[in-house]
C-alpha positions as CSV (number, residue, x, y, z in Angstrom):
1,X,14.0,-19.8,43.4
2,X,13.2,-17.1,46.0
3,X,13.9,-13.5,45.0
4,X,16.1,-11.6,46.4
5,X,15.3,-7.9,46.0
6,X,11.8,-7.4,47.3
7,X,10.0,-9.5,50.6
8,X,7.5,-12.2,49.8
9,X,6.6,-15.5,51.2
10,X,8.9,-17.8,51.5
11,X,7.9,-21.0,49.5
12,X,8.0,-24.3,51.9
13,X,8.6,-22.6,54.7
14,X,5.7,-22.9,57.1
15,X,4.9,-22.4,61.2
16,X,7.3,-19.8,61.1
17,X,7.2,-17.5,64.8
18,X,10.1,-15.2,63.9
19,X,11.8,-13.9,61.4
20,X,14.8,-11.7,61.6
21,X,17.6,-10.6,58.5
22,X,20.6,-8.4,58.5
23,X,23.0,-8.0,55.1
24,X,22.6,-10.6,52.8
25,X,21.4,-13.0,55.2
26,X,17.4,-14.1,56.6
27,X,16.6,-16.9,59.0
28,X,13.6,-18.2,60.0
29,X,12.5,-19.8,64.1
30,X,10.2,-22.3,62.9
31,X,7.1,-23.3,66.7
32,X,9.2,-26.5,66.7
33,X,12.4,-24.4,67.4
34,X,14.4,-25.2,64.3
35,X,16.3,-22.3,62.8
36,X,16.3,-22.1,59.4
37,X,18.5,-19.4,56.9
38,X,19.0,-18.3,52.9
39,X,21.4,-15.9,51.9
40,X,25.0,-15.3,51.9
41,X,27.0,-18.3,53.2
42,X,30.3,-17.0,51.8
43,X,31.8,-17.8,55.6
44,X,29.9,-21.0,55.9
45,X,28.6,-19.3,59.1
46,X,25.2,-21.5,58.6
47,X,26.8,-24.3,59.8
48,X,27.5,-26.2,56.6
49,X,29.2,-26.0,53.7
50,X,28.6,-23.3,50.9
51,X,26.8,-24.6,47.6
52,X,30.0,-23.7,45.6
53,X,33.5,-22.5,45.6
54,X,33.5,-22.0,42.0
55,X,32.8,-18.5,40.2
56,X,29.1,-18.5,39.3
57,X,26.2,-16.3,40.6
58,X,25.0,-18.8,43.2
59,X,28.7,-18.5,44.9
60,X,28.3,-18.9,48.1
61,X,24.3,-17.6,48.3
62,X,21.9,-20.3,49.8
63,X,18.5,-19.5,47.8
64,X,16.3,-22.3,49.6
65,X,16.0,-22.0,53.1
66,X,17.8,-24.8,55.1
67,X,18.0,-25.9,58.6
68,X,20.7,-25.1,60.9
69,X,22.5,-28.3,61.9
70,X,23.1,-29.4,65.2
71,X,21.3,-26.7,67.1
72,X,19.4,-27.1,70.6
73,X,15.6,-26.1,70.4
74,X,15.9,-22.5,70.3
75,X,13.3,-19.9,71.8
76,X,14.2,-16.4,70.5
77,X,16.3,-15.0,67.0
78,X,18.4,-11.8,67.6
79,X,20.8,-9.9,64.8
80,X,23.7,-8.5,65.7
């Protein structure tokens, strides 16, 4: 399980170019141009479906980093 107060390496999670996070979210450009994310997915904004609608301290918060579906090779990761 990946901590969430303090930066680390992220377990699993290898030929990474580019890393950028904003509130309560991280992704990950991996050389193959796969974007990868962990954190708050309370929108579903990651492009599937949150791990839970139930009360529970996971709600909504993706702790393993998962690919993006349905995405385009991508280049370049900006936050806005």
């Amino acid at each position: 399980e990946l901590a969430l107060d303090h930066p680390g390496e992220v377990p699993g999670l290898g030929d990474v170019v580019q890393v950028v996070a904003g509130a309560g979210i991280a992704n990950a450009l991996k050389k193959d141009g796969t974007v990868w994310v962990w954190g708050s997915n309370w929108q579903r904004q990651f492009g599937f479906a949150a791990p839970t609608d139930q009360p529970s301290p996971t709600r909504g918060w993706v702790l393993e980093p998962r690919q993006v579906p349905g995405l385009p090779p991508v280049t370049a990761l900006a936050v806005g």
